[in-house]
C-alpha positions, 0 to 999 in steps of 0.5 A: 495469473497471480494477482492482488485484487481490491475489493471491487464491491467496496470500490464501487458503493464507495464511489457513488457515495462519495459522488453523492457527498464529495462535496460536503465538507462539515460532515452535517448530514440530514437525520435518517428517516426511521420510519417503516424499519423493522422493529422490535420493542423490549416486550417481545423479548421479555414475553415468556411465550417467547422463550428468550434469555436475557444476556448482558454484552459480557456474558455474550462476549464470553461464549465460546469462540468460533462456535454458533451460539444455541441458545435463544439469547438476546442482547440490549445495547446502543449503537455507538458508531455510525458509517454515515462518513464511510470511514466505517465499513460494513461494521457496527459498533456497541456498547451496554449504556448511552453514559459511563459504558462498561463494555463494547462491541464490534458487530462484523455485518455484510452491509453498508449505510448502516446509519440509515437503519442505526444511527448513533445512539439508538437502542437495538437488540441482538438477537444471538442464536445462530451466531458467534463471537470470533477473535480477528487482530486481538478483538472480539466480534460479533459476526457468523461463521459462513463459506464467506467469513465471518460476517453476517450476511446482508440478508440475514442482517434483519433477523439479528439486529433490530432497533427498538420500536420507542423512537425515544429510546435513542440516546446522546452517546457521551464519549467515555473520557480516556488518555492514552495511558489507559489503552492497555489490556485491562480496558480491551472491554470497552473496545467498540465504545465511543471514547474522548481523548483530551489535549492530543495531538498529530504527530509530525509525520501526519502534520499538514497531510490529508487524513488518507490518500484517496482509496487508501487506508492509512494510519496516522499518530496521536499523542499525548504528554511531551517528553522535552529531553528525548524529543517524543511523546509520553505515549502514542496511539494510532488514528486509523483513516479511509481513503473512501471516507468524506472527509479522506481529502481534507488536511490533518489539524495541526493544533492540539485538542480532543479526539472523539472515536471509536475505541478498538485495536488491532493485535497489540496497537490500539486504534480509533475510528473517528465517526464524523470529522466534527469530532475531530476538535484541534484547531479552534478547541476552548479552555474551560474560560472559553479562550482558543488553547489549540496552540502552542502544541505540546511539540512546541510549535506556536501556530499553523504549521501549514500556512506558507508564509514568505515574510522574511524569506528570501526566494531562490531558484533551482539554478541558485539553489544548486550554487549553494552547494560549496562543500565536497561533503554537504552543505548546510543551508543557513539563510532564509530561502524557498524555493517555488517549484513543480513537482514533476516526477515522484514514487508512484510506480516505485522507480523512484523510491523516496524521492521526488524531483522538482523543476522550475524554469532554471532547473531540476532538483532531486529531493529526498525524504524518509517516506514511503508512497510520496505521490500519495501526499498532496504536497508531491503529486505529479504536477503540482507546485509546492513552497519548499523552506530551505533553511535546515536543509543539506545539499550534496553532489551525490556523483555528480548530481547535486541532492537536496536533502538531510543528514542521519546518523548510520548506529554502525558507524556513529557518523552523520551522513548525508540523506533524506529529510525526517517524515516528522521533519517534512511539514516544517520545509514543503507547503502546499500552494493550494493550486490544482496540478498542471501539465509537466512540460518536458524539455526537448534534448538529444542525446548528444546535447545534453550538458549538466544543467539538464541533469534534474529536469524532465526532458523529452527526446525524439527518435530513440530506440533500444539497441539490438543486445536489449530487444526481448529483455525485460525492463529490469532483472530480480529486483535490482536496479538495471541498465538498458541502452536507448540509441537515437538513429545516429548511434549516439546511446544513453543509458535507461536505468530501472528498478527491479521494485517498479510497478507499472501497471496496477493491482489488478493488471500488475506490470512488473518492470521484471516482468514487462520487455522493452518495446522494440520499435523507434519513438519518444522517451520522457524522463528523468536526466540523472548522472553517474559519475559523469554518465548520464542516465535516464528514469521513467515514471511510467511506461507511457513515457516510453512510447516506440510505435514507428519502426527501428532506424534501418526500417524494421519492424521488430515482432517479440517472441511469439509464446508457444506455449504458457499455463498460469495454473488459473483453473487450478490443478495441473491436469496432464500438461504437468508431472510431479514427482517425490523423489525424497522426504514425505509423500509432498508434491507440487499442488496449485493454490489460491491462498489470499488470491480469490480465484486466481491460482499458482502453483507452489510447494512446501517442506515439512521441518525435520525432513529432507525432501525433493520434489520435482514439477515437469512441464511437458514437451514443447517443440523447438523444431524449426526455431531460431530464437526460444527463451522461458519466462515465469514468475516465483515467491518464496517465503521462509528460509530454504534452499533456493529453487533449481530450474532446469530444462531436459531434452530427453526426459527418461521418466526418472529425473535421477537419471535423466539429463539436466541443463541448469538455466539461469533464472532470476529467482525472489530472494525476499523470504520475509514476506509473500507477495513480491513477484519476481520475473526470470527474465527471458532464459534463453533456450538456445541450446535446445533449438531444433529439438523438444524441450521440458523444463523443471522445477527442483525443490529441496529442503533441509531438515533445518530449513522448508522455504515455500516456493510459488510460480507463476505465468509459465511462458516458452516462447520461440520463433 
């Protein structure tokens, strides 16, 4: 099976770390202990029994890439970084002087707590033979060609890089002063230096978020000079955060200051990497007199943007709040108001997107926002409160459910219309409370209950099941949204929408809504109450919000598909289960791979540009005989444009798929062919029509001379009882 794994071994040296230091907040940490560290002082080197050639970080940086260095060559520089805050990861950062660097370096190794053995500031030698300068994102790095990357292995860690024996060699890195301006290609060599930069600031978007949501690596904007007229910054450049780092938790500054980093990029962004969080000097920085200059920012705002204060506001309830939509278009909120309210659904499954709803005892209230990943925003994690300013703001009833939200200007239409809040417009309207989360306590309905008060709020209802015609779907088709009916035990129906993008599982265990069935018992469902057009409508968050363990309402008890039979090419290759034939173009076939999936595999076929191919995969026979239901299942990706894979089924294959005949099946297919990665279930194609007899199914695939799509499959399942 197809899935996208984090790296497990990160995961877990992180978190003990951070058990360790979870609780530091000012980033001061003892001074590592040297002793007893292998050492070299520079004598060895410049012994000449030794027969080592002195190279500056330059000529290093100039040997040919991706090629093991011969010579007997080594490299004097001091350490620049220090990983000691995890926000560096198995990465050493150089640069040729402790003041005034000309060149930098990132030196790629395989392992971790670095600063233990190098701290900031110490000199160390590189001892370079054997290994090799490599490009990744647009950087050179000093690293070694293995099976496994680049990185210099843990092990061999010791025979490349030693600190110099004199501890009085260690030195002050003073941060090479830059602006923003200066991140251009004619400086690239002091990349892997530690730089300042002066009177910047976050951007809106980052403002009163923390620095990365845990286990998530963000980036977050810096910039520098205010262009007042078009309301942006002269120049920007990108902060990039761990999720695993000491101080991911804690709030972005929200005043302007200095930045002290290391300077990198990738491809064609330039990026820093903040070492420790004193580095990060923006809300109490001094003017040259000694006087706290923080604020006003270069933006305008004059203080905190992230301290809620109610002087002067007037408090409204949800109930209120909807009330003040007046307007058959939108309506703009002019008064003074917040609300205080619990957030009690958000995006962290993806059946939400951009929204979140809140709820206090009056009501519930969607509100929409132009930001991916809300859940991972403090301010919006399920259960939290959260102080909302309304003035600014826009309600509109969308088909009968009355939004917050903003308006957006459409470049096609040149029209405002009503929509989400602007990421850098969402400090100024929802402030953290600062309180822990509590439990979102659902309110009891039935179907037949339900008035439009209720629309918005996270409602609880007993005893529903999903009605004969859904049992053996899946919760959604493709990628669309889809309806399934939900019905209580006295015939009364309610729709549960769900889109096709919903995630409900995990990276490791990914439980796609397109890929998952429905349960087919009787219990209780939480949700959402929306309405469309004066029908209401359900949405879950997780699938646990469904729980239907009892037996259906006349006493039965459903029993899915049995799968008779199921290959999700895991081992690799096909072995005799499979047969691959190249009826046109070059000698391609079918094959398995494993490309950016460790060891998990699929299979996958792609055309060659200027040919016309066909190329067809075969299951073998599986019996139907004695069956009264039998459905197929799996998965596709495609990227790049092309035509869209076939799928067929067969009861007599005569050898030759020309002249054997097919029975098109309608499956759903990926139709994102800008990206790889977007797993999309057929759904249970019924097999109805070859019940009592063999089945093989295929797989057609077709290019054109113009057009080669890539095309993978995965968790091949038939299934029959």
């Amino acid at each position: 099976m197809k899935k996208y794994n984090s790296i497990l071994k990160y995961i877990f040296v992180m978190f003990a770390a951070l058990i360790i230091t979870g609780c530091v907040h000012d980033d001061k940490y003892d001074e590592p202990n040297l002793d007893n560290y292998q050492c070299r002082s520079a004598s060895y080197y410049t012994d000449p029994a030794n027969g080592y050639e002195k190279w500056t970080l330059a000529q290093l940086k100039s040997q040919t890439a991706s090629t093991a260095i011969t010579k007997k060559a080594y490299v004097e520089a001091y350490v620049s970084s220090s990983d000691e805050t995890g926000n560096i990861y198995k990465t050493l950062y150089v640069q040729d002087n402790p003041k005034n660097p000309t060149q930098g370096l990132t030196i790629s190794l395989d392992a971790v707590s670095l600063y233990t053995k190098f701290p900031q500031g110490s000199k160390v030698y590189l001892d370079v033979q054997g290994l090799a300068i490599t490009t990744y994102g647009g950087v050179k790095q000093l690293g070694k060609i293995t099976p496994a990357g680049t990185r210099v292995p843990e092990k061999e860690v010791n025979m490349h890089v030693f600190r110099d024996c004199d501890i009085n060699t260690r030195a002050e890195i003073v941060p090479k002063v830059m602006t923003l301006t200066d991140m251009v290609s004619l400086n690239d060599d002091l990349i892997g230096c530690l730089i300042q930069i002066n009177n910047v600031e976050f951007d809106g978007r980052a403002l009163c978020t923390p620095y990365a949501p845990n286990g998530v690596t963000v980036d977050k904007t810096i910039g520098e000079g205010w262009d007042a007229a078009n309301k942006k910054y002269l120049k920007t450049a990108v902060v990039r955060n761990s999720g695993y780092a000491s101080f991911a938790n804690q709030t972005i500054p929200g005043g302007n200051g200095s930045l002290v980093a290391i300077y990198s990029k990738y491809n064609s962004t330039y990026q820093m990497y903040i070492n420790r969080l004193e580095d990060v000097d923006m809300e109490t920085h001094k003017n040259s007199a000694g006087q706290i200059d923080s604020y006003p920012r270069l933006d305008g705002v004059q203080s905190n943007p992230c301290q809620f204060s109610a002087t002067g506001l007037t408090v409204k309830t949800i109930a209120e709040v909807k009330q003040l939509n007046t307007s058959a278009n939108w309506t703009q909120i002019t008064g003074d108001f917040y609300v205080k309210a619990q957030v009690t659904a958000n995006d962290a499954t993806g059946n939400l997107f951009k929204y979140v709803y809140i709820e206090d005892v009056t009501g519930g209230l969607r509100v929409n926002m132009n930001k991916n990943d809300l859940f991972l925003d403090n301010r919006f994690r399920l259960g939290k409160d959260v102080y909302i300013k309304l003035k600014g703001l826009y309600l509109r009833n969308v088909n009968g459910e009355i939004q917050l939200g903003g308006l957006y200007t459409p470049p096609a239409t040149g029209q405002p219309q009503f929509g989400q809040i602007e990421e850098p417009e969402i400090y100024k309207h929802f402030f953290d409370t600062n309180t822990l989360a509590r439990p979102v306590v659902p309110t009891e309905r039935t179907i037949s209950s339900l008035t439009t008060a209720d629309v918005g709020r996270w409602v609880k209802f007993k005893d529903l099941q999903f009605i004969d015609g859904d049992l053996g779907k899946t919760y959604a088709v493709g990628t669309a949204a889809t309806n399934r009916t939900l019905q209580d035990c006295s015939g009364n129906t309610i729709i549960l929408r769900t889109s096709g993008q919903a995630d409900f599982g995990s990276s490791d265990n990914p439980k796609k809504a397109s890929a998952t069935e429905v349960e087919g018992g009787k219990g209780d469902v939480y949700a959402i109450v929306s309405i469309f057009n004066g029908t209401y409508q359900l949405w879950i968050t997780r699938l646990t919000d469904i729980d239907l363990d009892n037996p259906r309402c006349d006493g039965s008890v459903y029993t899915p598909l049995p799968v008779l039979y199921k290959d999700d090419f895991a081992a690799g290759g096909f072995g005799a289960d499979w047969t691959t034939v190249n009826v046109a173009g070059p000698n391609q076939f079918w094959n398995t791979s494993n490309q950016g999936n460790g060891s998990n595999y699929y299979a996958v076929v792609n055309g060659v540009l200027g040919n016309i191919n066909e190329d067809w995969l075969i299951s073998k026979t599986v019996s139907l005989v004695g069956k009264t239901k039998a459905a197929v299942s799996f998965t596709t990706d495609v990227r790049y444009s092309g035509p869209a894979l076939q799928v067929y089924a067969t009861e007599n294959y005569t050898g030759n798929p020309a002249t054997t005949t097919w029975v098109a099946l309608p499956a759903s297919l990926d139709t994102n062919t800008a990206a790889f990665g977007d797993w999309v279930s057929s759904g249970n194609v019924d097999l109805a029509a070859f019940l009592g007899k063999n089945v093989r199914i295929a797989f057609k695939y077709t290019s054109t001379s113009s057009a080669a799509a890539t095309w993978e499959i995965d968790d091949f399942k038939i299934k029959g009882q």
